[in-house]
MARMAR-54951 format. One record per atom (N, C-alpha, C): residue in three letters; x, y negated, z. Coordinates in Angstrom, 2 decimals, decimal comma, always signed. Each point is the difference from the previous one (the first is absolute). Layout:
REM residues N
Ala/X/Y/Z;
...
//
This chain:
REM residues 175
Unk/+145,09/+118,01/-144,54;
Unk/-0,56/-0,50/+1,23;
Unk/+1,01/-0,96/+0,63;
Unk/-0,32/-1,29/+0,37;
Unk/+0,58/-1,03/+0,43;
Unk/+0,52/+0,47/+1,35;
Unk/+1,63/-0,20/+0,83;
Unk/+0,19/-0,06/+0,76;
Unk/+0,03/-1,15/+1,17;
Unk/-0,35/-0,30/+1,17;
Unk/-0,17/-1,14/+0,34;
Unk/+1,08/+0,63/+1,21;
Unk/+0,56/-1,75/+0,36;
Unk/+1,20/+0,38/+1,02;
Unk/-1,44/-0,38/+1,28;
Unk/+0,91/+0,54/+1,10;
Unk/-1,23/-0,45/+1,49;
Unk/+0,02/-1,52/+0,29;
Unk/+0,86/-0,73/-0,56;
Unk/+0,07/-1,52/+0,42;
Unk/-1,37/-0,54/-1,00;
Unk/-0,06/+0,31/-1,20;
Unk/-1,57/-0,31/-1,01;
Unk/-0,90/+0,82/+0,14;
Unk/-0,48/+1,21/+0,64;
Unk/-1,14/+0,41/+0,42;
Unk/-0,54/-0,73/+1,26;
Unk/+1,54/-0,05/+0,71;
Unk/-0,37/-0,84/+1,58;
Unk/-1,24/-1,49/-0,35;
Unk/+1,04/-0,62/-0,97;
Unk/-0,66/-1,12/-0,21;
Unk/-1,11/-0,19/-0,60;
Unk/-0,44/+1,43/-0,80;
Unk/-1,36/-0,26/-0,87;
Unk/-0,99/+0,72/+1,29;
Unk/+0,38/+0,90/+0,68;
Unk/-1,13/-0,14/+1,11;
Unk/-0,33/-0,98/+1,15;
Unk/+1,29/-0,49/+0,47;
Unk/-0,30/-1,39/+0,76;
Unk/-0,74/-0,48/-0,85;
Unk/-0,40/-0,73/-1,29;
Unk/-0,36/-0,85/-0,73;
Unk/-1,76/+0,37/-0,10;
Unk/+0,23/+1,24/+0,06;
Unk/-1,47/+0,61/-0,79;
Unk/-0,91/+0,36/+1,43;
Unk/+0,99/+0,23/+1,26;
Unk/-0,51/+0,37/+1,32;
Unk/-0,49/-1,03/+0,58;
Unk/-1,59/-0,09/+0,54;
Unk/-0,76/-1,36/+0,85;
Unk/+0,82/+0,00/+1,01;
Unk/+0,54/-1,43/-0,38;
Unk/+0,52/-0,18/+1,74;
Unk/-1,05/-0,17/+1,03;
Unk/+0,30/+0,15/+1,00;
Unk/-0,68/-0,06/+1,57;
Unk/-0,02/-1,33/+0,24;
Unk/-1,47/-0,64/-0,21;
Unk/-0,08/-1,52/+0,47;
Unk/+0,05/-0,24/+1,48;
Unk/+0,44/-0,74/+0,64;
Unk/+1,34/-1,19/+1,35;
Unk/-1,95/+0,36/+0,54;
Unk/+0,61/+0,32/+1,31;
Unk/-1,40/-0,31/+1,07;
Unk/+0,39/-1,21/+0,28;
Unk/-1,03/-0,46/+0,10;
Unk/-0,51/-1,27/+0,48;
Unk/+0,91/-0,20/+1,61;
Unk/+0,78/-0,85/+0,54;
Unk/+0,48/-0,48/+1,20;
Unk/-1,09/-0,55/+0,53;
Unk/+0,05/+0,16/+1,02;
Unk/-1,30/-0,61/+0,79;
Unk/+0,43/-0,16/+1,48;
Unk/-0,01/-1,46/+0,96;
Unk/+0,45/+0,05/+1,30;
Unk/-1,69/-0,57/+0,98;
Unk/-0,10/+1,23/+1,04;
Unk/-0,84/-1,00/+0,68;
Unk/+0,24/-0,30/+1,25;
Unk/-1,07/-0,98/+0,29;
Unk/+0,27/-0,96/+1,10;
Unk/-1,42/-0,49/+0,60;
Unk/+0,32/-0,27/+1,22;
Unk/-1,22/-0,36/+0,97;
Unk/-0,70/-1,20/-1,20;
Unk/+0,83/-0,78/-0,52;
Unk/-0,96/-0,82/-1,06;
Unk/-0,93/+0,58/-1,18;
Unk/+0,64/+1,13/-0,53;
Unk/-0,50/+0,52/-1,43;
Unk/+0,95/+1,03/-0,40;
Unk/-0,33/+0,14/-1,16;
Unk/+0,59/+0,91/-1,03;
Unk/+0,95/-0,36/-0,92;
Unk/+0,91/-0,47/+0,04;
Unk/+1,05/-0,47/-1,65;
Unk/+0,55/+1,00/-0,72;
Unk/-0,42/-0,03/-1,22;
Unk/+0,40/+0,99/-0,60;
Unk/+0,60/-0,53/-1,36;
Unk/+1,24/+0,40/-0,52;
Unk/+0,57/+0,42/-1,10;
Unk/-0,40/+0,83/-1,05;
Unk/-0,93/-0,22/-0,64;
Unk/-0,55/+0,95/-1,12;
Unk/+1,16/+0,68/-0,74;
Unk/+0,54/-1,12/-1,02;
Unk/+1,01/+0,46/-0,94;
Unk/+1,39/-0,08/+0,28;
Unk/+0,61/+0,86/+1,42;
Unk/+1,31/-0,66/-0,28;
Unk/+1,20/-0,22/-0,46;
Unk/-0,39/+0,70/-0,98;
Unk/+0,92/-0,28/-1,20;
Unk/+0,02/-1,14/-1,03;
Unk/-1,12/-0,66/+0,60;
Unk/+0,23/-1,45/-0,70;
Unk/-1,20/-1,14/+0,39;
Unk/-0,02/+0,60/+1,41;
Unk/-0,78/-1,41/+0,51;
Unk/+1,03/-0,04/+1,40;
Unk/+0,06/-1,78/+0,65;
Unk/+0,64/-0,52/+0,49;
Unk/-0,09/-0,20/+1,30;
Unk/-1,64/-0,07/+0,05;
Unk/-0,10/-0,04/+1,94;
Unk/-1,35/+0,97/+0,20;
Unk/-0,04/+0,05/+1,30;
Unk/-1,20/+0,52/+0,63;
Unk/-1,03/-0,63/-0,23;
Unk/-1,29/+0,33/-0,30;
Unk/-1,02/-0,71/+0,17;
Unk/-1,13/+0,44/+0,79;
Unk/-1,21/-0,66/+0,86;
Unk/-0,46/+0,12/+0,95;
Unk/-1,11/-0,81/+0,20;
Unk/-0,97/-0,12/+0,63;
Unk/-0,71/-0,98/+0,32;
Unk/-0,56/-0,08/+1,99;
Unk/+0,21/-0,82/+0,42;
Unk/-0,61/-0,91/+1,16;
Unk/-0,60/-0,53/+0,21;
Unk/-0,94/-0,33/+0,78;
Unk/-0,88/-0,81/+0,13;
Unk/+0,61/-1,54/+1,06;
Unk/+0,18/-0,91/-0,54;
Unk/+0,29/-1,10/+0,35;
Unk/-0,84/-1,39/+0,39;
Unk/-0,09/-0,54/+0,69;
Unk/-1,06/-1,17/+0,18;
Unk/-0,99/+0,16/-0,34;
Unk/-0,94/+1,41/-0,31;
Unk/-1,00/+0,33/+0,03;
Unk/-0,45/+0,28/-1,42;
Unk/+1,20/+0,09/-0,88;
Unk/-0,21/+0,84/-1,49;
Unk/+0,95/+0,95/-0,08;
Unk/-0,40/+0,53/-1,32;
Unk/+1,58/+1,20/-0,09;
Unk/+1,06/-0,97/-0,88;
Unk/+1,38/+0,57/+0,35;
Unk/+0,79/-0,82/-0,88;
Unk/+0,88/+1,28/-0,35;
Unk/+0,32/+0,15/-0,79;
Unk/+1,57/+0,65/-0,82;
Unk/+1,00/-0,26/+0,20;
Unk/+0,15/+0,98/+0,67;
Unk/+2,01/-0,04/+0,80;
Unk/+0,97/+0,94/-0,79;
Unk/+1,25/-0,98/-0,71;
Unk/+0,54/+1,14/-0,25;
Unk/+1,40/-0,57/+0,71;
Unk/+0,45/+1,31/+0,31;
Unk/+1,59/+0,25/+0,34;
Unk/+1,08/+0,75/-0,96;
Unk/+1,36/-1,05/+0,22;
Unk/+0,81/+0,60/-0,44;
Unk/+1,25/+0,89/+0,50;
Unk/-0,56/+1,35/-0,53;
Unk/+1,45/+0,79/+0,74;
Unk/+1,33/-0,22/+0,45;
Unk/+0,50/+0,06/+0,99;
Unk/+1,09/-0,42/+0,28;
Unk/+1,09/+0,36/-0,88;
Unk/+0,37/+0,87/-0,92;
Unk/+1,34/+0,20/-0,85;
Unk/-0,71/+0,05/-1,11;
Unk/+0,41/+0,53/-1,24;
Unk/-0,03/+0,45/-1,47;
Unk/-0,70/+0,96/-0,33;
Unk/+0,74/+1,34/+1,32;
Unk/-0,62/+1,31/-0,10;
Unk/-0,72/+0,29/+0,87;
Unk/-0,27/-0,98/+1,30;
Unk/-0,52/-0,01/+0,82;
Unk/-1,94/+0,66/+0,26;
Unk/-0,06/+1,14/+0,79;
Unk/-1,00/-0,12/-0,42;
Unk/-0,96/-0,22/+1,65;
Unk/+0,62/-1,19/+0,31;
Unk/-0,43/-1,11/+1,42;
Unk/-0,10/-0,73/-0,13;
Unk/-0,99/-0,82/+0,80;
Unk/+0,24/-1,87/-0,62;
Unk/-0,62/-0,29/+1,61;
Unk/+1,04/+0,89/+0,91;
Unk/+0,21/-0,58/+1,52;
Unk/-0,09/-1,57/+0,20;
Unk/+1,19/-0,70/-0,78;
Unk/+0,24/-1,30/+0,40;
Unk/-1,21/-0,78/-0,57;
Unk/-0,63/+0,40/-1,10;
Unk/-1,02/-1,09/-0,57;
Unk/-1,33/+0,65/+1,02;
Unk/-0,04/+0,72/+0,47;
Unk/-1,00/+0,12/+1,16;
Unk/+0,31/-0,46/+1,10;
Unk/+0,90/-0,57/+0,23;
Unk/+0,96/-0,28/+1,84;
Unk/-1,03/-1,28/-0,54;
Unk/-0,05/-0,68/-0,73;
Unk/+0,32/-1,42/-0,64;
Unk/-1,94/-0,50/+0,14;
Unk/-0,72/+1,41/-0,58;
Unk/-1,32/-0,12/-0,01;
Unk/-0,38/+0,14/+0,88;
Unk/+0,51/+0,68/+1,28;
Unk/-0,69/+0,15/+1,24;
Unk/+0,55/-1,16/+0,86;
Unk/+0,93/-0,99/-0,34;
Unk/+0,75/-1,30/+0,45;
Unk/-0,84/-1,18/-0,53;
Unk/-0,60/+0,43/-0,90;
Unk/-0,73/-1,63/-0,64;
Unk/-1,10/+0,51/+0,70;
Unk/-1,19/+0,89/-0,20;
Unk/-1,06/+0,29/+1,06;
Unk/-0,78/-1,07/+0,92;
Unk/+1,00/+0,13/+0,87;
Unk/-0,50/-1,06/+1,27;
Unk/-0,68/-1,46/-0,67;
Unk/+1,01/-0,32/-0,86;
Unk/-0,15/-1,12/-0,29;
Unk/-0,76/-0,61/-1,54;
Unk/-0,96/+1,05/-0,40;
Unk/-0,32/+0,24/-1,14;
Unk/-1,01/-1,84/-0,63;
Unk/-0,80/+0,10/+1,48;
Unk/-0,86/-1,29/-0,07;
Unk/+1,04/-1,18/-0,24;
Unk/+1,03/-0,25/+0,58;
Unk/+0,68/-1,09/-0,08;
Unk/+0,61/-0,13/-1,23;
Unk/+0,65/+1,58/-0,65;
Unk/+0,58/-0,23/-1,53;
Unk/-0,79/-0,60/-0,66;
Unk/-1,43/+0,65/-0,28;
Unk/-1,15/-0,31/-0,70;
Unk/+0,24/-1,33/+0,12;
Unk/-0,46/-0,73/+1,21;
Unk/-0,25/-1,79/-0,09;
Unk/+0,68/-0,93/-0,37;
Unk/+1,62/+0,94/+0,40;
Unk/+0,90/-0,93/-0,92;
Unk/+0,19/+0,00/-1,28;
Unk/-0,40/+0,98/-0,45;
Unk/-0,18/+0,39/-1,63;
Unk/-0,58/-0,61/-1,12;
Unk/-1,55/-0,08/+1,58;
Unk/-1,07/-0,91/-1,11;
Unk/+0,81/-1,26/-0,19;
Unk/+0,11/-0,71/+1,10;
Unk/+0,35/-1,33/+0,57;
Unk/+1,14/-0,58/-0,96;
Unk/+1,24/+0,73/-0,69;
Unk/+0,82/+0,09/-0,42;
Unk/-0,40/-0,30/-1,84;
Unk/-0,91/+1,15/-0,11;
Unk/-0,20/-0,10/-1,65;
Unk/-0,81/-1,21/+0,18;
Unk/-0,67/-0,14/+0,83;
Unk/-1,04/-1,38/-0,21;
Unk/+0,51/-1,44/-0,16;
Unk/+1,61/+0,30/+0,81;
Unk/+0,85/-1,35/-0,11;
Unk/+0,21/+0,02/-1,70;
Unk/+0,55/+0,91/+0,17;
Unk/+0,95/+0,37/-1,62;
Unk/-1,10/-0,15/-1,04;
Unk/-1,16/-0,26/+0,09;
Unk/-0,89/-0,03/-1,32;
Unk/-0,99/-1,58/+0,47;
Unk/+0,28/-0,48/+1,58;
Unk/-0,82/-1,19/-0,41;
Unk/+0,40/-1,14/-0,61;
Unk/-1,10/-0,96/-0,56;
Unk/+0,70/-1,33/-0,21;
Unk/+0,18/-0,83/+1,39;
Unk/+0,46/-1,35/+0,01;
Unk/+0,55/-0,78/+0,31;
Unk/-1,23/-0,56/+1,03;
Unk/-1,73/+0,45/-0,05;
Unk/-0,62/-0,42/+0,17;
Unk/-0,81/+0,99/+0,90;
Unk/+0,75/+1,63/+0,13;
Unk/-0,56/+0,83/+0,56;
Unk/-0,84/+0,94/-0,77;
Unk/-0,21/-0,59/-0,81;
Unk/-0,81/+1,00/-1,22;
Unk/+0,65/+0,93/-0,66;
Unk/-0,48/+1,59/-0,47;
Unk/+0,11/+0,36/-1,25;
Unk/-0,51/+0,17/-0,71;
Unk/+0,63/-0,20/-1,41;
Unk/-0,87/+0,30/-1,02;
Unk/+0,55/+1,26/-0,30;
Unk/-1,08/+0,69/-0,82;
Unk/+0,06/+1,61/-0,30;
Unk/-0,16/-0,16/-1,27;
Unk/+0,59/+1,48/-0,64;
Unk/+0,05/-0,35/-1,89;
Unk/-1,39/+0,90/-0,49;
Unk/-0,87/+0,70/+1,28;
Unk/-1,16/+0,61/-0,23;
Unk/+0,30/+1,63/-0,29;
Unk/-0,96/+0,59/-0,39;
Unk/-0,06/+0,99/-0,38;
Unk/-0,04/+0,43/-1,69;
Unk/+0,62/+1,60/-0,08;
Unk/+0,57/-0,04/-1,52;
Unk/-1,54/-0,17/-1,06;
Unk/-0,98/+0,23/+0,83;
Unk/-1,22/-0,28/-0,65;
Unk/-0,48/-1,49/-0,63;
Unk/+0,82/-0,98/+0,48;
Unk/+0,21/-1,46/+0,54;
Unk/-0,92/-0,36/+0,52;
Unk/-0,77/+0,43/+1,16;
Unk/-0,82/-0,24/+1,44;
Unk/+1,10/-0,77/+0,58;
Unk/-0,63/-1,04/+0,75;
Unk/+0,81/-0,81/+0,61;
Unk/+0,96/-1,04/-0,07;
Unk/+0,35/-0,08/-1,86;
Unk/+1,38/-0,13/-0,05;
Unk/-0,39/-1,79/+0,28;
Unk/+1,45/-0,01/+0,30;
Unk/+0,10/-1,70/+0,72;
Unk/-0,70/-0,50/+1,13;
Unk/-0,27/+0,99/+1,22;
Unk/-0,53/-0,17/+1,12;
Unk/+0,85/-0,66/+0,83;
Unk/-0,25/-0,83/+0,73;
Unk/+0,53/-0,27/+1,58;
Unk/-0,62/+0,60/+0,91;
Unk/+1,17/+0,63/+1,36;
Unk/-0,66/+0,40/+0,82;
Unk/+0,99/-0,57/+1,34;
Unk/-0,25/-0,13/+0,85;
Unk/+0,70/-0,44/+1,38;
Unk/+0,81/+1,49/+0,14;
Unk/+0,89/-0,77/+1,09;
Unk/+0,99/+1,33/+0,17;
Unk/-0,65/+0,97/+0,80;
Unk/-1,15/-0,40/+0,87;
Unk/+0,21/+1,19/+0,55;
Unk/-1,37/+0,82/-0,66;
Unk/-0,45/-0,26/-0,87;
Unk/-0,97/+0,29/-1,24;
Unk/+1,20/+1,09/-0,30;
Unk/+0,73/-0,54/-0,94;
Unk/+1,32/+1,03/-0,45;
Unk/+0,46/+1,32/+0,87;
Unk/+0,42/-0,54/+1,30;
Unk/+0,43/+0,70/+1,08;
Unk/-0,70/+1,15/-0,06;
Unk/-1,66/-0,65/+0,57;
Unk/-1,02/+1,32/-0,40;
Unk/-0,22/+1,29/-0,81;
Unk/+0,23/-0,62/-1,19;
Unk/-0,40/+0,81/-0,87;
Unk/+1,19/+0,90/-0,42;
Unk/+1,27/-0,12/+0,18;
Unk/+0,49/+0,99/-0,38;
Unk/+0,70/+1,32/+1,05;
Unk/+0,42/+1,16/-0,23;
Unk/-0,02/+1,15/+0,50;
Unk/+0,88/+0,94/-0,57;
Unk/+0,52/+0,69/+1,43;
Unk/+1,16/+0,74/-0,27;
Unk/-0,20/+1,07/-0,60;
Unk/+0,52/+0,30/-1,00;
Unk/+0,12/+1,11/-0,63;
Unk/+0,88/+1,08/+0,38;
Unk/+1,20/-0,11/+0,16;
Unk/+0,92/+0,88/-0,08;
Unk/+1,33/-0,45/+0,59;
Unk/+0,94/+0,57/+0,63;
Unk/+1,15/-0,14/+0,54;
Unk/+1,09/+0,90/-0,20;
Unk/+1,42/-0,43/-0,33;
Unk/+1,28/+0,78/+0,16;
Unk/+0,69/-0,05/+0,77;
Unk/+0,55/+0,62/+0,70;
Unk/+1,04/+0,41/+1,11;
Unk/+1,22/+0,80/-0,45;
Unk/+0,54/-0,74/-0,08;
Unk/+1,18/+0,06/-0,13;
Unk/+0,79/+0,89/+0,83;
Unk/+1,08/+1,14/-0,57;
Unk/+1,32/+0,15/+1,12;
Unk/+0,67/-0,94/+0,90;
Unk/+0,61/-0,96/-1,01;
Unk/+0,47/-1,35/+0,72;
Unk/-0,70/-0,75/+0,80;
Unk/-1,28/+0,23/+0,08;
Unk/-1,35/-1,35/+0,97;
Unk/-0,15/-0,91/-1,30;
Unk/+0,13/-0,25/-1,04;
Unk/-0,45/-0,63/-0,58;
Unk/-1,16/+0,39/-0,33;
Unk/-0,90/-0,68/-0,56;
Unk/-1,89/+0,37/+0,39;
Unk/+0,01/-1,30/-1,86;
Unk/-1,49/+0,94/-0,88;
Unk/-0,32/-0,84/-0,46;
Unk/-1,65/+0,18/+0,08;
Unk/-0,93/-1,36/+0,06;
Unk/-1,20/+0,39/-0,11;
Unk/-0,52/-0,65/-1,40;
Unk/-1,46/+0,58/-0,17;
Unk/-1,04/+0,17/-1,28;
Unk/-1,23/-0,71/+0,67;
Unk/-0,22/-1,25/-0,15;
Unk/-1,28/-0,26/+0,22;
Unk/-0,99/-0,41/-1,00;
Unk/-1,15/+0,37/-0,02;
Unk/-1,03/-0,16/-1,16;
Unk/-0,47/-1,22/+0,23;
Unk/-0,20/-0,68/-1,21;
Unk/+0,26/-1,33/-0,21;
Unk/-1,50/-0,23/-0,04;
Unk/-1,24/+0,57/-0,04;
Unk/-1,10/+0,09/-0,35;
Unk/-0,25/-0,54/-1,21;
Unk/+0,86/+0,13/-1,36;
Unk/-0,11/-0,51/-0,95;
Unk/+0,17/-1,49/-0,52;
Unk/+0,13/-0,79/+1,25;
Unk/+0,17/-1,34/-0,27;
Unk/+1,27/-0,28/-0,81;
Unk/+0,54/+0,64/-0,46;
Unk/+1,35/-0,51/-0,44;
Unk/+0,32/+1,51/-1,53;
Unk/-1,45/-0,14/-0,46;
Unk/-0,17/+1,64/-0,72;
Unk/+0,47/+0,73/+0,28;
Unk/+0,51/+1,07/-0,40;
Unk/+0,55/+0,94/+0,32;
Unk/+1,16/+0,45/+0,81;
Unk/+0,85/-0,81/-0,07;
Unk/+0,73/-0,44/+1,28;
Unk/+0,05/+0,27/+1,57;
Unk/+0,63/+0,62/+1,22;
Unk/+0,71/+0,23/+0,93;
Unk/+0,80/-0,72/+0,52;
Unk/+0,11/+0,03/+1,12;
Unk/+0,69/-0,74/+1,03;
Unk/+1,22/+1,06/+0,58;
Unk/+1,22/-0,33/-0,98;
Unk/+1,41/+0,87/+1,07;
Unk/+0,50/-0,56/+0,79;
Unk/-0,02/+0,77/+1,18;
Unk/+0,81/-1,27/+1,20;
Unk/+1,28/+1,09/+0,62;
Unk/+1,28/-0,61/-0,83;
Unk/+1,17/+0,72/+1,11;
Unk/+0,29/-0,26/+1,18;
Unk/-0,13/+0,70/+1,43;
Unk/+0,66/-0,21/+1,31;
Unk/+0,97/+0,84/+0,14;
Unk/+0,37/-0,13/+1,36;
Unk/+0,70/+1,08/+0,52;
Unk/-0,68/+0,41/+1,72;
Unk/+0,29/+0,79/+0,40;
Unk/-0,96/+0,79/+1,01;
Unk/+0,60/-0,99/+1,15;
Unk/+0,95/-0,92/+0,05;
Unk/+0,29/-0,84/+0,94;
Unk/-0,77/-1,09/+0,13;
Unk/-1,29/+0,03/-0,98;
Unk/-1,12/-1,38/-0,12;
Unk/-0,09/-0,66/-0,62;
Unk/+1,52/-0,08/-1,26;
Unk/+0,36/-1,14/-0,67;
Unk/-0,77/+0,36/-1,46;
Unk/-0,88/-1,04/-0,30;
Unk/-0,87/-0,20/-1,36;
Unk/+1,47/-0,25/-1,10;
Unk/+0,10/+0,58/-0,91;
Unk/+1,04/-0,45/-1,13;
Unk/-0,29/-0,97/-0,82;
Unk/-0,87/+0,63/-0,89;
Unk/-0,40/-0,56/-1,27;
Unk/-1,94/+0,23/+0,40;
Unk/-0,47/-1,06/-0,85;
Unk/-1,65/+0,06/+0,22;
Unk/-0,35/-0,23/-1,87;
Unk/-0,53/+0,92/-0,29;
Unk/+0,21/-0,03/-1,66;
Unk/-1,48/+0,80/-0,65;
Unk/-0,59/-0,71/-1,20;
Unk/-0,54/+0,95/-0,59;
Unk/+0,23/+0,64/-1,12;
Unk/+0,08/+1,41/+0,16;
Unk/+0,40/+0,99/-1,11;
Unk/-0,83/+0,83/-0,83;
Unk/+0,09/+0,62/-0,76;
Unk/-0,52/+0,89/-1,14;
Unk/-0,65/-0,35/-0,76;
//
C-alpha cells in the first residue's frame, strides 16, 4: 500500500476538489446596476443607462487591480451626465469632419452585404445616422466611446478617445 506524504494528498485534493466560483461584484447606483460577472478575469463593470433616449452600455473601470470599486470611474459618469447632449454633438460633428471630403460630402464604403456601397451622403445625413453604442470610464477620466456606424463603413465602429475634461483625442474607425 502506497504511502503518501500530506504535501501530495493536499495537492491531489485541491486538484480534484470544485473550487468555489468568484461571485459576481456588483455596485449600485441611482443610475443602474454594474456588475462584474467574472472577476477573475473580466476588467470593468458593466451596466446599462438610458441616454438621449436609448440604452447605451456603460462600463467602468475599477479603481486598483484588486479593487473591487470603480468609485472614480463613476465620479467621472455622474460628471459627464449633465453634459451628455453636448458630448454627443461634438462627437457627431467631429467624426463628420474626420470622414468628410473637401466638398462636405461623405462617401460610405456601404454595407457588408454591399447595399450602398459608394454612396454620398451630406454630413449631417452622416451625423444622423450614426449612434452611441457604448462608453468607458476610466479611473483616470479618460473616457472611450463606440458609436454604430449604421453600416456605412461595413462593419466598422467609430472609437473616439476623450478625457472627462471635454477633450475629443482621437476620432477613428475601429474593428
Amino acid at each position: 500500500m502506497p504511502i503518501f506524504s500530506h504535501k501530495v494528498s493536499d495537492f491531489v485534493l485541491e486538484k480534484i476538489t470544485p473550487k468555489k466560483k468568484p461571485e459576481p461584484l456588483v455596485i449600485e447606483d441611482e443610475l443602474g446596476i454594474f456588475t462584474m460577472k467574472h472577476p477573475e478575469k473580466d476588467t470593468f463593470f458593466s451596466g446599462e443607462i438610458d441616454l438621449l433616449g436609448g440604452k447605451v452600455d456603460i462600463m467602468l473601470e475599477p479603481d486598483g487591480k484588486e479593487s473591487a470599486a470603480a468609485q472614480n470611474a463613476l465620479r467621472h459618469l455622474h460628471s459627464f451626465l449633465p453634459n451628455v447632449a453636448d458630448w454627443d454633438a461634438r462627437i457627431r460633428q467631429s467624426a463628420a469632419d474626420e470622414f468628410a471630403e473637401k466638398d462636405g460630402t461623405v462617401e460610405i464604403w456601404g454595407s457588408c452585404d454591399g447595399d450602398g456601397e459608394g454612396e454620398i451622403l451630406s454630413k449631417e445625413e452622416f451625423m444622423r445616422r450614426i449612434a452611441m453604442n457604448f462608453i468607458c470610464f476610466y479611473s483616470d477620466g479618460s473616457l472611450f466611446f463606440d458609436y454604430d456606424l449604421d453600416d456605412m463603413f461595413t462593419d466598422h465602429g467609430l472609437g473616439v478617445n476623450a478625457d472627462i475634461s471635454g477633450k475629443i483625442e482621437s476620432c477613428a474607425l475601429w474593428g
